[in-house]
DOPAVEX-477183 format. One record per residue (C-alpha): x, y, z. Coordinates in pm, 1 decimal. Each point is the difference from the previous one (the first is absolute). Example, Ala and Ser with C-alpha at 12.3 -4.5 7.8 and 13.67 -1.06 7.14 Angstrom:
% residues 2
@u: 1230.0&v: -450.0&w: 780.0
@u: 137.0&v: 344.0&w: -66.0
//
This chain:
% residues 334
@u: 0.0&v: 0.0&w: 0.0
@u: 297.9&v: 239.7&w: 93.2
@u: 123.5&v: -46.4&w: -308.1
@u: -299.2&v: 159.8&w: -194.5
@u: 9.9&v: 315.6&w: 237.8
@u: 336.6&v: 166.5&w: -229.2
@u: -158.1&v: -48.0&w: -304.4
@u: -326.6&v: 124.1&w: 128.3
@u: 159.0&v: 300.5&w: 187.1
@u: 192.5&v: 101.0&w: -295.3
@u: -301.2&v: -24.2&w: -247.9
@u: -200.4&v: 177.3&w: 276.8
@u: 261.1&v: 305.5&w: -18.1
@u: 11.9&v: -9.4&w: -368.3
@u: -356.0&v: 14.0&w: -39.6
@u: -15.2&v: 298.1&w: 247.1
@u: 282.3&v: 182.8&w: -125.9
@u: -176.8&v: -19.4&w: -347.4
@u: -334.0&v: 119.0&w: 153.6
@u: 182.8&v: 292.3&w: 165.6
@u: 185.0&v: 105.5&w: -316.4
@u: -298.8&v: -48.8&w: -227.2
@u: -193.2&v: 254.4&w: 236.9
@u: 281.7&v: 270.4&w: -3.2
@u: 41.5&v: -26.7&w: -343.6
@u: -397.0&v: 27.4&w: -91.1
@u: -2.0&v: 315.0&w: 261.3
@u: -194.6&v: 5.2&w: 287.3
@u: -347.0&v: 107.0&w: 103.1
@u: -146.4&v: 370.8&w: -24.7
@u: 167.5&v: 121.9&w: 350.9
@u: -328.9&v: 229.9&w: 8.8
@u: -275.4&v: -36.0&w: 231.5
@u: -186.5&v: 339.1&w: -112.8
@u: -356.1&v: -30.9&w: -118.6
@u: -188.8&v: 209.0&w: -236.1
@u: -372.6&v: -19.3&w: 113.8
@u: -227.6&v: 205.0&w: -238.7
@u: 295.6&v: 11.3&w: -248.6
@u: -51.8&v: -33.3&w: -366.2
@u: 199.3&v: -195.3&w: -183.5
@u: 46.7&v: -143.0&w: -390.8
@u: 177.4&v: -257.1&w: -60.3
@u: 72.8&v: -114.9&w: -392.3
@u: -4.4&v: -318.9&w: -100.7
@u: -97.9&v: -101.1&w: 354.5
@u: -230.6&v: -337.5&w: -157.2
@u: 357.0&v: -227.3&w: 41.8
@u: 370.9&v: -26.3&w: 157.9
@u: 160.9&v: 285.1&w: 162.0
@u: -332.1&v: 208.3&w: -103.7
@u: -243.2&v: -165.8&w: 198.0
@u: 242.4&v: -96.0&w: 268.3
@u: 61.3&v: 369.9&w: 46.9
@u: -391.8&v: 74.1&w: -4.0
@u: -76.4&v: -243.4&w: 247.7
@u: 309.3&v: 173.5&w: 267.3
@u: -149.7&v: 299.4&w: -79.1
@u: -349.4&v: -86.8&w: 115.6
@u: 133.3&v: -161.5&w: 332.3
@u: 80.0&v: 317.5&w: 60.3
@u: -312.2&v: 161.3&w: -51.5
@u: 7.3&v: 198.4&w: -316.2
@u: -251.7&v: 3.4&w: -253.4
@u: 121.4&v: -188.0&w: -298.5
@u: -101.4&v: 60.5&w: -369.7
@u: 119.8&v: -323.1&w: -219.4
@u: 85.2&v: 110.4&w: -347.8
@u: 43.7&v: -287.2&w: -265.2
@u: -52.6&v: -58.0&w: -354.1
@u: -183.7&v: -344.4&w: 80.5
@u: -339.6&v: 83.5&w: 226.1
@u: -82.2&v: -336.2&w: 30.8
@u: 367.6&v: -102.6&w: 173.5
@u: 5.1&v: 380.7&w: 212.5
@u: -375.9&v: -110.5&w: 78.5
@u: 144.3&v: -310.3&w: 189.8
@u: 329.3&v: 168.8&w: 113.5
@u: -211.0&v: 225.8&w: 178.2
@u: -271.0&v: -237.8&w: 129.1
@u: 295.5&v: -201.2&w: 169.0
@u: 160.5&v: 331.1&w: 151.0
@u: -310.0&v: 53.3&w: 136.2
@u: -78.2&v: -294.7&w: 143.5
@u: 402.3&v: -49.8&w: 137.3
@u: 39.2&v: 346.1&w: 161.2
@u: -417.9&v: 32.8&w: 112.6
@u: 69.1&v: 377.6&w: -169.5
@u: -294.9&v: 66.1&w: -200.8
@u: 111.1&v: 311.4&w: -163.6
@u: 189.8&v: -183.6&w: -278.9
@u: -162.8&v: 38.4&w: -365.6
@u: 145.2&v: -101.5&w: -405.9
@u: -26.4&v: 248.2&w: -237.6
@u: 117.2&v: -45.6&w: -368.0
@u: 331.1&v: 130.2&w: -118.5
@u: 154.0&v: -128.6&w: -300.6
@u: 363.9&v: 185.3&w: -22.8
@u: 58.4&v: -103.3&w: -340.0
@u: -325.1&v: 253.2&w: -119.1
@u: 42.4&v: 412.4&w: 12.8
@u: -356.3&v: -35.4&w: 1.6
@u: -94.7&v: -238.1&w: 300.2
@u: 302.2&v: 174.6&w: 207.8
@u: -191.2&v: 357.3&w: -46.7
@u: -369.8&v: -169.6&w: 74.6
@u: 157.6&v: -168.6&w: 315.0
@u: 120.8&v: 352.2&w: 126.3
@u: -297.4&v: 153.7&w: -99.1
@u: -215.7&v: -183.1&w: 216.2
@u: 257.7&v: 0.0&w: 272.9
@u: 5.8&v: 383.8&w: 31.9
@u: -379.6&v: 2.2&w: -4.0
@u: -102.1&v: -286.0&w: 231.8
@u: 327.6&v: -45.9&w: 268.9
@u: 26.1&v: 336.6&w: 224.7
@u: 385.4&v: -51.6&w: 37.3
@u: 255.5&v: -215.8&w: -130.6
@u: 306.6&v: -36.0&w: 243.1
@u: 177.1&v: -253.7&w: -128.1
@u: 82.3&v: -137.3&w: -389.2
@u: 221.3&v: -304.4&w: -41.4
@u: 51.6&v: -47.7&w: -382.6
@u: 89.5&v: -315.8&w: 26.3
@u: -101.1&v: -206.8&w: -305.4
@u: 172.6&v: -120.3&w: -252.3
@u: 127.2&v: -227.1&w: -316.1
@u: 305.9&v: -200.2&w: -13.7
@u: 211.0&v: -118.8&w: -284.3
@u: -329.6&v: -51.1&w: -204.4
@u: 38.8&v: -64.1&w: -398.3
@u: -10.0&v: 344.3&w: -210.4
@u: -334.5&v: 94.0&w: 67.1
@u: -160.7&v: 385.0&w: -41.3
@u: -237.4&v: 152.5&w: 235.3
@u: -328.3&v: 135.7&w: -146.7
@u: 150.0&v: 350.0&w: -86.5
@u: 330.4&v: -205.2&w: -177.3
@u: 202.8&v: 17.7&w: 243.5
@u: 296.9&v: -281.8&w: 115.7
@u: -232.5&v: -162.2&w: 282.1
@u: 304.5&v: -7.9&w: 288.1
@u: 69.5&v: 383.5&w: -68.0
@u: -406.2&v: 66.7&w: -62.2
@u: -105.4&v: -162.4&w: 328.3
@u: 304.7&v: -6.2&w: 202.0
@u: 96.3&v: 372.9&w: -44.6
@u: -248.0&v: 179.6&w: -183.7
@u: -335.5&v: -125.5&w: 112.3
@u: 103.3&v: 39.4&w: 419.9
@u: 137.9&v: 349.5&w: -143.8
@u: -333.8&v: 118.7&w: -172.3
@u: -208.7&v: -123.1&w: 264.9
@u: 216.0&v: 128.7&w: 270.7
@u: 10.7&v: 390.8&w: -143.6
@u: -389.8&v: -89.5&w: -44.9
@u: -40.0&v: -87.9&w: 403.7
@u: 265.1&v: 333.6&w: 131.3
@u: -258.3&v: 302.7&w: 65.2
@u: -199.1&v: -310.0&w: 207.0
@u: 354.8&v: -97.6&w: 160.3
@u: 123.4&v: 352.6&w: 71.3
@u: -389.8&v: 77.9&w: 153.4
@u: 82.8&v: -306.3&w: 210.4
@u: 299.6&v: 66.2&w: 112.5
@u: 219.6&v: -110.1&w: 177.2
@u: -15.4&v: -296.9&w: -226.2
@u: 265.1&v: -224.2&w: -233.8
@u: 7.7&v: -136.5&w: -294.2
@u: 230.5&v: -335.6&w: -22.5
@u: 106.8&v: -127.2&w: -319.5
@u: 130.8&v: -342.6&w: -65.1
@u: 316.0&v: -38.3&w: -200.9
@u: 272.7&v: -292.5&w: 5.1
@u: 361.3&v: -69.9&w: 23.2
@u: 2.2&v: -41.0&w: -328.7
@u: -3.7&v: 375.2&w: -47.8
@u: 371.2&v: -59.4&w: 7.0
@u: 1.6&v: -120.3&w: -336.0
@u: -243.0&v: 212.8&w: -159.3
@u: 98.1&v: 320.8&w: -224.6
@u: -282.5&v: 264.7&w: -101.5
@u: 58.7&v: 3.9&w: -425.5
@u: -186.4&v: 317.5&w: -105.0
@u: 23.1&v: -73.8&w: -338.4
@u: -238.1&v: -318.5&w: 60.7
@u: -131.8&v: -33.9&w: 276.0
@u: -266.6&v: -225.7&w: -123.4
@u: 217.6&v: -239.8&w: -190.9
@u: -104.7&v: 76.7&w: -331.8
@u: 302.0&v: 6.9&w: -168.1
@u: 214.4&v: -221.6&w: 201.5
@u: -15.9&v: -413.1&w: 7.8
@u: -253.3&v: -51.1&w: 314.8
@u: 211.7&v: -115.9&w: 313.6
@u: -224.2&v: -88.0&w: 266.3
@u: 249.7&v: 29.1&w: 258.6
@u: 109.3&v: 364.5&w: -95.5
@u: -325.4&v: 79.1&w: -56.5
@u: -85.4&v: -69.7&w: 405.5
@u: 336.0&v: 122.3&w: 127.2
@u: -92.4&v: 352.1&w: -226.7
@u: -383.3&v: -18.6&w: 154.5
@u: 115.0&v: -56.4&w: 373.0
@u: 296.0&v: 293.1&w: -30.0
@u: -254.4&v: 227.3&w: -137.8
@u: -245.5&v: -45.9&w: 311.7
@u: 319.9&v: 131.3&w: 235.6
@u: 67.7&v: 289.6&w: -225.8
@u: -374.5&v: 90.4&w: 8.7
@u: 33.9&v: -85.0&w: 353.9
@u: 308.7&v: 288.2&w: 18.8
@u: -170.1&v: 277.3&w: -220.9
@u: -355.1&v: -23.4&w: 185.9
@u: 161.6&v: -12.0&w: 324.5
@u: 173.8&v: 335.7&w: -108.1
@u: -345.0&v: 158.9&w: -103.4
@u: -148.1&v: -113.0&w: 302.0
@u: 188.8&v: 168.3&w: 219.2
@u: -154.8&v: 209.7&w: 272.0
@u: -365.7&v: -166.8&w: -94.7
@u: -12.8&v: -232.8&w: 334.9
@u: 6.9&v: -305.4&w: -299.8
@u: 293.3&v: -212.4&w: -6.9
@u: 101.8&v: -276.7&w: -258.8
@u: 258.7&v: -283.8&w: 43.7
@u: 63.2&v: -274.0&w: -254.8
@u: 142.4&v: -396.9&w: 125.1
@u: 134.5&v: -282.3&w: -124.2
@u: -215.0&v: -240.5&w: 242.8
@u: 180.8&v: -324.3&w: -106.5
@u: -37.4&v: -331.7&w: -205.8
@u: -330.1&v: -126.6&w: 68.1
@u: -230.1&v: -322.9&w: -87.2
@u: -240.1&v: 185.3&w: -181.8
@u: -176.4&v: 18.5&w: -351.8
@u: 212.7&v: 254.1&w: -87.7
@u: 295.7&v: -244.9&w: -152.9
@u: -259.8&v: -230.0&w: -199.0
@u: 185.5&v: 153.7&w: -336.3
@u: 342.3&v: -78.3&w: 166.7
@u: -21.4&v: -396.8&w: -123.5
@u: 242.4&v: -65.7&w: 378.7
@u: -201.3&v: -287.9&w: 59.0
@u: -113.4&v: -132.5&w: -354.0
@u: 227.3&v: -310.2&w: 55.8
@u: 80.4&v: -245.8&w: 237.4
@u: 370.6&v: 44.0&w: -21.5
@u: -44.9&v: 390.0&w: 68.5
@u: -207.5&v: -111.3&w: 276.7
@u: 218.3&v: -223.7&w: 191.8
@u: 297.9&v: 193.9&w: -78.5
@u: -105.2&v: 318.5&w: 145.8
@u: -241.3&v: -135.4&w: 261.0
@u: 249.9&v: 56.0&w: 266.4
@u: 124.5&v: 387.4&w: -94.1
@u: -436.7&v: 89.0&w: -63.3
@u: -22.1&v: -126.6&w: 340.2
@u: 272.6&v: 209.6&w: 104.2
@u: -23.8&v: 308.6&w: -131.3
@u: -417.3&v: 18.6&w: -115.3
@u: -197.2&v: 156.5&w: 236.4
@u: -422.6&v: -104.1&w: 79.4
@u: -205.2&v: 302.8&w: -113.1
@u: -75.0&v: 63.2&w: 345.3
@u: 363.5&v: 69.6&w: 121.4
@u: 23.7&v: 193.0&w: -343.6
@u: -285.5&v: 191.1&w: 111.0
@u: 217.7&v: 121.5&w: 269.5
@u: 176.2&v: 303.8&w: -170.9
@u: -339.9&v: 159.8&w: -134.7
@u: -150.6&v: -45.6&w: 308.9
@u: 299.5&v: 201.5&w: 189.4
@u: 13.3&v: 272.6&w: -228.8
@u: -391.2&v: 51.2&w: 7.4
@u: -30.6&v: 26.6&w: 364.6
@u: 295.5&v: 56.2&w: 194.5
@u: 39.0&v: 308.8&w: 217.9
@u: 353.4&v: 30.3&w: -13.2
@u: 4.2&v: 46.6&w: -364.1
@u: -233.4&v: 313.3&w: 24.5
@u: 157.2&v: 262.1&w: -203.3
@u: 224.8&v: -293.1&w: -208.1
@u: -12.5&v: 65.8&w: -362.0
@u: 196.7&v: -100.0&w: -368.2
@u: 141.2&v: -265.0&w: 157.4
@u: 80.9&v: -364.6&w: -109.1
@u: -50.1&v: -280.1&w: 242.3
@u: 133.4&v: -369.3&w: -46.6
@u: -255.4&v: -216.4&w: 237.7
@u: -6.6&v: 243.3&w: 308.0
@u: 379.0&v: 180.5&w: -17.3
@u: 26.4&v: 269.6&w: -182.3
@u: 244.6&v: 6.3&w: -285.0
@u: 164.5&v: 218.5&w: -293.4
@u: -140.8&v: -135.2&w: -337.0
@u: 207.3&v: -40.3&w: -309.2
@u: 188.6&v: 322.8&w: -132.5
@u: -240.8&v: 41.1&w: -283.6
@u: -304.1&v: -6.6&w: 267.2
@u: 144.9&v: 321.5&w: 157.1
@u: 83.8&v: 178.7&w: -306.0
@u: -243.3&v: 291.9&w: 18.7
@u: 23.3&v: 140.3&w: -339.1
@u: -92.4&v: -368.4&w: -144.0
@u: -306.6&v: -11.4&w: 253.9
@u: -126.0&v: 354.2&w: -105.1
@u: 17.1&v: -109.3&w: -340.7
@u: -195.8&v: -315.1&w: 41.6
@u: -239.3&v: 225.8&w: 196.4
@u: -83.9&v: 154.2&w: -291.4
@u: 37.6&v: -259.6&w: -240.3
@u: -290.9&v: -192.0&w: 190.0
@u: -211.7&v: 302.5&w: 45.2
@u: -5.8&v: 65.0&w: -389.6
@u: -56.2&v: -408.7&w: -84.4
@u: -285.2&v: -36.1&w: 255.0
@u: -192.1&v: 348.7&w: -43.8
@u: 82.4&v: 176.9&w: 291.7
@u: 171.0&v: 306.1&w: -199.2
@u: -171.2&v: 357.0&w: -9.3
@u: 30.6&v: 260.1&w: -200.5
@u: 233.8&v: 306.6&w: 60.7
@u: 341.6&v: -290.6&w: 28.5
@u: -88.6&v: -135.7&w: 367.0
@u: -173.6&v: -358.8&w: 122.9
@u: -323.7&v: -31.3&w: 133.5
@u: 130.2&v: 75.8&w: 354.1
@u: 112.3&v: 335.8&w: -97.1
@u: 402.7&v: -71.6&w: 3.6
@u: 199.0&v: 128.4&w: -269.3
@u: 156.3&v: -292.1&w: -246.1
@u: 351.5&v: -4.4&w: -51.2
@u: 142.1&v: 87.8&w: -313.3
//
């Protein structure tokens, strides 16, 4: 019998050690205990994954939470089990499909009329390495839904947001920012071979340079906006990937998935600590990797590049006005 005990011992360590490191490396839980009772909150993309996780922390802690997904039959559920997990009745779907100018303006249409306040906006949806597929107004569905869409709908929601304040805006990027590079001259990949993966890395950049401009407009407003890279999840969002399409893939990378892919709820984590925690009242333009704080990639802090993009976006979705300034009354760069 005392024979088994060293084996047993040492596997017991191992397994424990690998627990432990697998934790610390997947970040660790929202250190927040604030609440947000009578707070109103959207949440995009909120029917799956790091969405709905996000949702459902957010209504545990009392807000009022508006579910905003292209698929009302899924959001329908997502909310019907928030509902029923957190006993807060104040959770509802509404339709948002980010890949449509159109639905994005008739969602913040009726939010401005019917919701009193908005307080916080977490633009989190998004696409992932899909094939080379156009949104409804033509453009490359990562940058159209990723970028533009949270960008249109976001500029849509700011009167509501500023009349709120203090409230913040938190928009999901990724690490793979790092690889991404803004090209002006196509931004939609219509003159270029498609690449998937530079099409994401260009999509998630762009949501830390809007992230850096709006922040710089914002200022003095009482609304704050932070982007985050919230971490490798098991979610929908890699079904274009093909990581798992074989057996071989599978079993080889089994181990490092378990490793280093988080559950949606610990990805969750981030959103839910930039939405509601007091000691980041006041934080703004910053980038945070899970719950630290971080600088982004060079290009992310260029400011000339995210002014540009600033109006480059306004111009492709609308939001220009006459007279050479954007619909929030800044002046475009030249």
């Amino acid at each position: 019998m005392n024979r088994y005990l060293l084996p047993l011992s040492v596997l017991g360590t191992a397994v424990g050690g690998a627990v432990l490191l697998r934790d610390y490396v997947a970040g660790g839980v929202c250190p927040s205990k604030a609440t947000i009772p009578g707070k109103t909150v959207i949440v995009t993309g909120a029917n799956t994954g790091i969405g709905k996780q996000t949702a459902l922390e957010l209504a545990r802690r009392g807000g009022n939470i508006i579910l905003a997904c292209r698929d009302m039959e899924k959001c329908e559920v997502a909310a019907k089990d928030i509902r029923g997990e957190t006993l807060n009745h104040r959770v509802s779907a509404r339709h948002l499909d980010l890949a449509s100018l159109k639905s994005i303006r008739e969602f913040a249409a009726k939010i401005i009329e019917e919701e009193e306040q908005v307080h916080i906006l977490v633009n989190n949806a998004a696409v992932m390495r899909c094939p080379h597929w156009t949104t409804d107004d033509g453009f490359e569905m990562q940058f159209g839904v990723n970028h533009l869409g949270h960008f249109l709908l976001t500029n849509l929601l700011l009167d509501k947001l500023k009349a709120s304040a203090p409230s913040r805006i938190i928009n999901l990027s990724s690490l793979a920012h790092v690889a991404g590079h803004i090209d002006f001259d196509d931004l939609n990949w219509e003159k270029r071979k498609y690449d998937t993966k530079a099409a994401y890395c260009q999509s998630k950049l762009a949501v830390i340079l809007f992230t850096r401009e709006l922040s710089r407009q914002l200022q003095g407003t009482g609304v704050t906006v932070n982007a985050l890279h919230p971490g490798v999840a098991r979610t929908e969002l890699g079904r274009h990937t093909g990581m798992h399409s074989s057996a071989f893939s599978s079993f080889t990378l089994g181990p490092i998935f378990w490793l280093l892919v988080k559950s949606p709820q610990l990805a969750a984590q981030p959103s839910t600590y930039l939405a509601v925690a007091e000691e980041l009242e006041g934080v703004s333009g910053k980038y945070f990797d899970g719950l630290k704080e971080k600088p982004p990639a060079p290009e992310a802090e260029d400011e000339e590049v995210a002014q540009r993009l600033w109006a480059e976006s306004a111009r492709l979705v609308g939001l220009e006005m006459s007279g050479g300034s954007s619909v929030r009354g800044q002046p475009l760069p030249k």
